[in-house]
N, C-alpha and C positions, 0 to 999 in steps of 0.2 A: 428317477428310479434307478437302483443298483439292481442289475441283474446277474446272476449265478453264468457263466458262459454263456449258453444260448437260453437260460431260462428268465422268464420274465413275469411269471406270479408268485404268487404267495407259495400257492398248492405247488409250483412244482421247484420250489427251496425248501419247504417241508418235505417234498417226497424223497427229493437229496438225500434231505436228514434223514431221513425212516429208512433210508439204502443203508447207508453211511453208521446204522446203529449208533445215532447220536442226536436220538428225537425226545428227551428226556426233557420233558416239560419242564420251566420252574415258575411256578403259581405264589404267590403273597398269600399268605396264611400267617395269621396272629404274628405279624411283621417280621417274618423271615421268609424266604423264597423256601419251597418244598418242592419234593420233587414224588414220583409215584415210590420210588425204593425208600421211603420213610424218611430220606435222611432231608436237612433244614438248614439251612445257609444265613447267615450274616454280610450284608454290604462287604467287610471287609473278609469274607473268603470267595469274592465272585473278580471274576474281571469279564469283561464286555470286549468281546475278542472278531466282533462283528457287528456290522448292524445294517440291515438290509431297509429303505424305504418304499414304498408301493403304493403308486397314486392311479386313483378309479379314474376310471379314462371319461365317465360320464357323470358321479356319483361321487362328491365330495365324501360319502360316508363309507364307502370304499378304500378310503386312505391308510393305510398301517404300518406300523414297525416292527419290524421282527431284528430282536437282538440274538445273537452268536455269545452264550456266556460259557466262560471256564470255571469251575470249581477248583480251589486250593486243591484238593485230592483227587482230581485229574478228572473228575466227572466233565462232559462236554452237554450240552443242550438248548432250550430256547426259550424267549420268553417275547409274547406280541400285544400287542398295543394301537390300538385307533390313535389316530389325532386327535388332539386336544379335545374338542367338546365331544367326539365321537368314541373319547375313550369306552372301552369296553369292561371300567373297572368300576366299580360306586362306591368308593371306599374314602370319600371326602380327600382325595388327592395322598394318598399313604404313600399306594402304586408308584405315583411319580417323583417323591421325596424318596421311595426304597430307591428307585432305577438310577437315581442321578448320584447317591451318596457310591456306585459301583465303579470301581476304575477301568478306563477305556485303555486297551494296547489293539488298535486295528492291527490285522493281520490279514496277509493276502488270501484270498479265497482260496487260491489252490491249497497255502498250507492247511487251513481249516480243513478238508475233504481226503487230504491225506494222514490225518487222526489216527 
């Protein structure tokens, strides 16, 4: 598990972000990432600027990913994911052909939270 300094769930990387005004969801809808401000992204205007993994300490179905993505126009936000059979998406595997076609530049946690 990658943990945020001393945080070590889900709930409290997401609540980061909710501080941090950079909890901007991005959902797969008619195969482009959305986000609530209407606007609609393409693989090639995202980069994957983090990615946090979270294992149930009892509860294989517990397991998730939360991706740290950037927008070409500087939008910041998130997008999470079960592991494989436990994905949380029913979308005949779309979900995981959009996430991989994103390009990865890791970035240290700190700079992400200083956004």
């Amino acid at each position: 598990m990658t943990a945020l300094g001393n945080m070590s769930t889900l709930a409290q990387v997401l609540e980061k972000l909710r501080i941090k005004k950079i909890d901007n969801e991005f959902q797969l809808h008619e195969g482009r990432f959305t986000v609530k401000r209407g606007k609609s992204y393409d693989p090639d205007d995202l980069t994957i600027i983090k990615t946090y993994r979270f294992e149930g300490e009892s509860d294989p179905a517990d397991s998730s990913i939360l991706y740290i993505i950037e927008a070409a126009d500087g939008l910041v936000g998130y997008s999470m994911d079960a592991y494989g059979v436990y994905t949380n998406h029913d979308d005949g595997g779309a979900y995981d052909n959009f996430i991989r076609q994103i390009k990865i530049l890791e970035r240290e946690e700190q700079l992400i939270f200083e956004l």
